[in-house]
C-alpha positions, 0 to 999 in steps of 0.5 A, a space after each residue: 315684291 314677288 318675282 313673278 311682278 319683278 318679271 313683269 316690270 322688266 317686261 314692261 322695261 324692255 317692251 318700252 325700250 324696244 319702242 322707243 328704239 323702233 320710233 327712232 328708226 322710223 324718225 330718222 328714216 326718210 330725213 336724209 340726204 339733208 336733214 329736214 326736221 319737217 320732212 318724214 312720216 314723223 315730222 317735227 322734233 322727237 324726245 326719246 326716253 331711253 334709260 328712263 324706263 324703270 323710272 316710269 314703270 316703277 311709278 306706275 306700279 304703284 298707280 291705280 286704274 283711275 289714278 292719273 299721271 301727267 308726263 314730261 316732255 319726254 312721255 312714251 315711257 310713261 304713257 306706255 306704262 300706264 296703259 295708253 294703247 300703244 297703236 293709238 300713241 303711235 298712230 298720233 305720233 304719225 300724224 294719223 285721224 286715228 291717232 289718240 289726239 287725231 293726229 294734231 298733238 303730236 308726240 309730246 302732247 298727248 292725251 288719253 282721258 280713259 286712261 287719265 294721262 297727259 303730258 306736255 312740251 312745257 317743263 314741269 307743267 303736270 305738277 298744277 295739272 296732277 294736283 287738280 287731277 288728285 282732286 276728281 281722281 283717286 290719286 295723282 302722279 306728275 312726272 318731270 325729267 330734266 331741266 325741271 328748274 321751275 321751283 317756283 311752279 313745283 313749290 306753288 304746286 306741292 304747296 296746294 296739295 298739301 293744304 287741299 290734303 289731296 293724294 298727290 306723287 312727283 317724281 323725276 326722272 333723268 338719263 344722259 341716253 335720253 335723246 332728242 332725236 337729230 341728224 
């Protein structure tokens, strides 16, 4: 790799760190004096992915435009490495019309179709997701963080894409400065 694409990935690295950190001063702004998971501009539970960052911009670099990625629960690391616009996932993490679900997905369920990512709350979910993704688009990537102890789910899905001989990439990913976010 060069060092120009080496920079780059850094780059990437440290715009989506920056984020993550400026989404958790916005989340916990106007929560206090007593915490309400409800109250705030952002409402709701909040999954950060701070440390996780290489992991998401790694695997993206090696992503096509037309390839697909499902992310985890902890997904603005991935989004904002495959190319989701960063003021439409922000704006639906607010609950905004103009967000990229309209406001009703929230932060973990987001959905960009131009850009073919996806994720979910649900642990583990994206392997089935990406290994029907791999069949329409180029290739596939599920992503899965931590407490991805759904083997079952994983085998019947890295099974069916081996037999289909469809192009298909998991990774996990796991840090212990990931944080849901909390008073």
């Amino acid at each position: 790799m060069n060092p120009l694409n080496r920079i780059d990935l850094y780059k990437a690295m440290v715009r989506i760190r920056q984020y993550e950190s400026r989404i958790l001063q916005e989340y916990h702004a106007d929560k206090k004096p007593a915490w309400d998971i409800g109250a705030g501009l952002i409402p709701g539970e909040m999954h950060l992915s701070a440390g996780q960052e290489p992991a998401a911009v790694g695997v993206c670099a090696h992503l096509k435009k037309g390839d697909a990625i499902t992310a985890p629960h902890r997904p603005h690391h991935f989004a904002l490495a495959h190319g989701v616009d960063m003021n439409a996932m922000t704006a639906e993490i607010y609950g905004r019309d103009t967000g990229l679900c309209h406001g009703k997905g929230g932060h973990m369920h987001l959905f960009d179709p131009e850009n073919h990512f996806s994720c979910s709350g649900i642990i583990a979910q994206g392997y089935p997701v990406a290994c029907g993704q791999a069949k329409t688009c180029s290739r596939a990537s599920s992503a899965v963080g931590e407490g991805l102890d759904v083997a079952n789910r994983i085998a019947a899905s890295i099974s069916a894409a081996a037999s289909a001989a469809i192009d298909s990439i998991s990774s996990a990913d796991s840090s212990p400065s990931s944080v849901s976010a909390a008073a």
